[in-house]
Every structure is written in structure tokens, then in C-alpha cells.
C-alpha positions as CSV (number, residue, x, y, z in Angstrom):
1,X,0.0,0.0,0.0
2,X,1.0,3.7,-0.5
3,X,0.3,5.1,3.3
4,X,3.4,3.9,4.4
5,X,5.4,7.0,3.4
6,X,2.5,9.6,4.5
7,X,2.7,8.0,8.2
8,X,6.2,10.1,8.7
9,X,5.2,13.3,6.8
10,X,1.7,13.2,9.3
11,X,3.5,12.5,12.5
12,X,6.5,15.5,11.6
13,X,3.4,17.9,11.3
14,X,1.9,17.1,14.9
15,X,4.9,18.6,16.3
16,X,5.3,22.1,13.8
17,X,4.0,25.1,14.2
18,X,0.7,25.7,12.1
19,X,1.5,27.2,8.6
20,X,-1.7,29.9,8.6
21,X,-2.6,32.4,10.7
22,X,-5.9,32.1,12.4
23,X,-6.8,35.3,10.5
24,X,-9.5,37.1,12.6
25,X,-7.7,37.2,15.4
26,X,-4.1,37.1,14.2
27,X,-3.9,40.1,11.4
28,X,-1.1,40.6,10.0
29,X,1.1,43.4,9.5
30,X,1.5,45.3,6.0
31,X,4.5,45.4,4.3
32,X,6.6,48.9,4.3
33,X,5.7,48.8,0.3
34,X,2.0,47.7,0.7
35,X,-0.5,49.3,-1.4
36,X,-3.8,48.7,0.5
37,X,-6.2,51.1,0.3
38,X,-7.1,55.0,-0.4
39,X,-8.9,57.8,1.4
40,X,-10.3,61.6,0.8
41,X,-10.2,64.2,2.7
42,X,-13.3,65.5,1.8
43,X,-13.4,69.2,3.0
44,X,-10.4,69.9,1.0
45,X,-11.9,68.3,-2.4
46,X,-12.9,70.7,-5.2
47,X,-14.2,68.1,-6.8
48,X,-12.2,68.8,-10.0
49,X,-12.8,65.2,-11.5
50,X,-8.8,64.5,-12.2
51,X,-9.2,61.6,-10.4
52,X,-12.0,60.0,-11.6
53,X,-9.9,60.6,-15.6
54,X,-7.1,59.3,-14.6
55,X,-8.1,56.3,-13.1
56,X,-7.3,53.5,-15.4
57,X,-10.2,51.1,-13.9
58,X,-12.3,53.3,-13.5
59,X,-13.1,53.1,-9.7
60,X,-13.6,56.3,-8.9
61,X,-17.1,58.9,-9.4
62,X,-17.0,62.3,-9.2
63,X,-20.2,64.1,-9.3
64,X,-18.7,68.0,-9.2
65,X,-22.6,69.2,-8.8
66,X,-23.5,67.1,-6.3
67,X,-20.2,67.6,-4.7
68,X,-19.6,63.6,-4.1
69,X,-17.2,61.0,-4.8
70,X,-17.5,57.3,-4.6
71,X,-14.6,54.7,-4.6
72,X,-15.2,51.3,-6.1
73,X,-12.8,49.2,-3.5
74,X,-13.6,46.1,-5.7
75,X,-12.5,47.4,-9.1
76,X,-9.6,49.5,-7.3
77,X,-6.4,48.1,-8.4
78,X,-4.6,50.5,-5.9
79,X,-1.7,52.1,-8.9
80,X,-2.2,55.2,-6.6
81,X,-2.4,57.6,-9.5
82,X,-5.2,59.3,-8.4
83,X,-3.5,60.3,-5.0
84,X,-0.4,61.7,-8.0
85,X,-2.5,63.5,-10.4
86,X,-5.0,65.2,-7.3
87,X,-4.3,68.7,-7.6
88,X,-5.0,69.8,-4.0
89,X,-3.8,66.8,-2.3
90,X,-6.5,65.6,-0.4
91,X,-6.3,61.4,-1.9
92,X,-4.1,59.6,0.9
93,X,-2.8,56.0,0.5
94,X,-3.2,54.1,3.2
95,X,-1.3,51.0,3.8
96,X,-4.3,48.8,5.8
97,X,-6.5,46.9,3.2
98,X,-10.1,47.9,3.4
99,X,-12.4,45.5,5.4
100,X,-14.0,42.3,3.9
101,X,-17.0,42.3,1.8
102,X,-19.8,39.9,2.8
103,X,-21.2,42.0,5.6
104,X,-23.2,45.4,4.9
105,X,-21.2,47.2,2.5
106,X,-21.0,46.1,-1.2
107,X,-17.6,46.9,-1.4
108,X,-17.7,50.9,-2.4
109,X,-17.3,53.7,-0.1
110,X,-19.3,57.3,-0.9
111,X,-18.4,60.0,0.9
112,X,-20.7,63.2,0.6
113,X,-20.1,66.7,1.8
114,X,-22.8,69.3,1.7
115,X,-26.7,68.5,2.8
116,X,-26.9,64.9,4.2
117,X,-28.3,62.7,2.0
118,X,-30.8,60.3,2.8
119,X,-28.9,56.6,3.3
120,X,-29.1,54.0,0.3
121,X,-30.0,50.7,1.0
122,X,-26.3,48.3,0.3
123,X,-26.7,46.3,-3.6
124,X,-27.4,42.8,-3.5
């Protein structure tokens, strides 16, 4: 029979350290070069619309009269040329990674300035 060589492989990996981390409660740290994420600071926006050009997959919106932006985090591919080409500044790079979808968000973030809106019920 072939289980005669798997018996030594499974008894050497009783007595080893797991290979995964148990991910919710062991997160790891980002990398000094990690790309993760990006963020507005919304009362410095002019809401020019550079951003939402230059963005090669298209994950950003700018709506200049409504004075909004939304960031698709799902079709992000985080090349950080928005946070370049933004005149005033305000697009940050963050190195955390946004949070999982699969809970109430449907993985894009709006931010609004102005009159509050009334909130949107999350896509299905």
C-alpha cells in the first residue's frame, strides 16, 4: 500500500507550528511597500474630477454638482495615480487593506459633503 510514506510526513506535522494564521484574530502586519487602500479628505476636495480621468479602472465617481465621490474598492487596483494626479492633495494611501465584503457594505465607499443625504440601502 502507499500510506506507508504519508505516516512520517503526518507524525512530523503534529509537532510544527501551524503554517496559517488564524486570520481574525491574528492580522497581519502590511509590508513597508503595501499598497492597501485610499482615502479623501473630503473638506479639502474641489471636486475637479482629475481623479476619476485618470483612473485606469475606473473606480472612482465624481459628481462636481452634487459635490460627491465614490470609490469602487472592488475594481480599485490600488496604482495610486489618483493620489499623484489630485491637484489639491486631499487622496491619501493608506497601507491597511479595506475591510471584507460579505457583511453590509457592497464593497464601495461614498463620501458626501454638503446636505446629508438620505442613506441608500447596500446592492445585493
Amino acid at each position: 500500500m502507499a500510506i506507508s510514506p504519508l505516516i512520517p510526513a503526518a507524525l512530523a506535522n503534529l509537532f510544527k507550528k501551524p503554517a496559517t494564521r488564524l486570520y481574525p484574530h491574528e492580522v497581519r502586519e502590511p509590508f513597508a511597500r503595501t499598497r492597501g487602500s485610499i482615502t479623501m479628505r473630503e473638506a479639502e476636495c474641489i471636486f475637479c474630477g482629475i481623479c476619476q480621468n485618470k483612473c485606469p479602472s475606473k473606480a472612482i465617481t465624481v459628481v462636481r454638482a452634487e459635490k460627491t465621490w465614490q470609490v469602487d474598492q472592488l475594481r480599485c487596483l490600488a496604482c495610486m495615480r489618483c493620489v499623484e494626479v489630485c491637484p489639491k492633495k486631499c487622496i491619501e494611501a493608506r497601507s491597511a487593506r479595506p475591510a471584507p465584503y460579505g457583511s453590509d457594505r457592497a464593497g464601495s465607499v461614498e463620501k458626501k459633503t454638503g446636505p446629508a443625504a438620505p442613506p441608500t440601502a447596500p446592492a445585493k
